[in-house]
C-alpha positions as MATLAB code, in Angstrom:
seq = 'XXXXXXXXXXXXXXXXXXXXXXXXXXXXXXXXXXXXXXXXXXXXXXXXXXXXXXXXXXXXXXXXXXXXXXXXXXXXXXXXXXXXXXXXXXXXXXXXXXXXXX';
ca = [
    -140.396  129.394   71.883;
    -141.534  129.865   75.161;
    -140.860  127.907   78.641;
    -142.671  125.137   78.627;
    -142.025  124.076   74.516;
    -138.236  124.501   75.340;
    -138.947  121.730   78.087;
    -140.694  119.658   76.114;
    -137.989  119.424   73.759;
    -135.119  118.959   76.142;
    -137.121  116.015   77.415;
    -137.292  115.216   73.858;
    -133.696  115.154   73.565;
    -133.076  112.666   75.788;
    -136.040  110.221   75.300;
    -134.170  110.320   71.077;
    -130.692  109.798   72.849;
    -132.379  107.057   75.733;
    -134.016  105.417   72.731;
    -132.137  105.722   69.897;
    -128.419  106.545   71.179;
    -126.252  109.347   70.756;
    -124.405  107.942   67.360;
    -127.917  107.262   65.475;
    -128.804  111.215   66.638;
    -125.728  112.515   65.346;
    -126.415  110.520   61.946;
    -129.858  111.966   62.001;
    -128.219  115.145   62.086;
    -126.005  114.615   59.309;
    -129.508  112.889   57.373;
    -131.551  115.894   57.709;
    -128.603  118.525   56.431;
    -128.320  116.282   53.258;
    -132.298  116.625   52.522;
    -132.509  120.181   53.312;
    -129.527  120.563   50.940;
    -131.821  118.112   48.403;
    -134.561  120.559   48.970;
    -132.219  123.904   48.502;
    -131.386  122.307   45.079;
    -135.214  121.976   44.410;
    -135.830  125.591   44.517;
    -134.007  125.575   41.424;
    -135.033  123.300   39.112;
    -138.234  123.781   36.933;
    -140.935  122.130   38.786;
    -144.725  122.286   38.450;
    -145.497  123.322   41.399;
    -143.031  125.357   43.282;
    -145.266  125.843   46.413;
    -144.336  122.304   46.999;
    -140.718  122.692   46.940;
    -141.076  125.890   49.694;
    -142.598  123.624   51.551;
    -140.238  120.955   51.494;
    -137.179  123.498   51.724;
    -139.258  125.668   55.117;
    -139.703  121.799   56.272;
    -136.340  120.767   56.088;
    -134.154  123.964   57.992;
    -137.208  123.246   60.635;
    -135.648  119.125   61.068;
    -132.164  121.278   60.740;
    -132.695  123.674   63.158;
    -134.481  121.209   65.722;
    -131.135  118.576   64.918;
    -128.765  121.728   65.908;
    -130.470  122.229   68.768;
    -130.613  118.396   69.873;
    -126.814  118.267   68.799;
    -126.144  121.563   71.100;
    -127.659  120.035   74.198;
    -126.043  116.941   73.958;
    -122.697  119.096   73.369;
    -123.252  122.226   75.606;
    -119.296  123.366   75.421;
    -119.466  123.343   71.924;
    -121.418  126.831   72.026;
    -118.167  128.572   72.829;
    -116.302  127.086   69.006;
    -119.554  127.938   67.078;
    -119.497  131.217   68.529;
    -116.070  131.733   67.283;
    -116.456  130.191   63.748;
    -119.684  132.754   63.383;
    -117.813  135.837   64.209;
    -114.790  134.321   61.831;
    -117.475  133.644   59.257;
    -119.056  137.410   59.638;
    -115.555  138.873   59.152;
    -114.642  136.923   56.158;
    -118.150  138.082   54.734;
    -117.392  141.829   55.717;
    -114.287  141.306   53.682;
    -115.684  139.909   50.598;
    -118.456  142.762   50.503;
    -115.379  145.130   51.561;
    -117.232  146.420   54.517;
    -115.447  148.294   57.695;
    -114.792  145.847   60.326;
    -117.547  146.649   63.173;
];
């Protein structure tokens, strides 16, 4: 993403949060993790046409992603906790595939 789309959706952000409020975002967020978890259970099941269902699953971790990021700017300290939870999440992964700690 360069420059100029990162400022387009920071102003984003806060025309959703102006509009909308903060609480309806952070419901959104929690909205678009259950469909892309609707969508992950797609790729599963025995559908006709399976194109359709990588294409709702890519289209879904792209509202995700885009929430995370909203929910990160409205929240910058929170960086510092995810941080930690990812390298405690990578360590408890080495573990279970009995890797040497790095």
């Amino acid at each position: 993403m360069d420059e100029e789309e990162r400022f387009e959706e920071l102003m984003l952000f806060e025309k959703s949060r102006e509009k909308w409020g903060l609480r309806s975002q952070i419901l959104m967020c929690a909205e678009e993790a259950g469909e892309l978890a609707v969508a992950t259970l797609h790729l599963e099941r025995q559908v006709k046409d399976k194109s359709k269902s990588w294409e709702s699953f890519a289209e879904e971790i792209a509202d995700v992603e885009f929430m995370i990021a909203e929910m990160k700017h409205y929240f910058p300290r929170i960086q510092d906790k995810i941080d930690k939870y990812r390298a405690e999440k990578r360590k408890y992964l080495r573990g279970l595939l009995k890797l040497k700690d790095t």
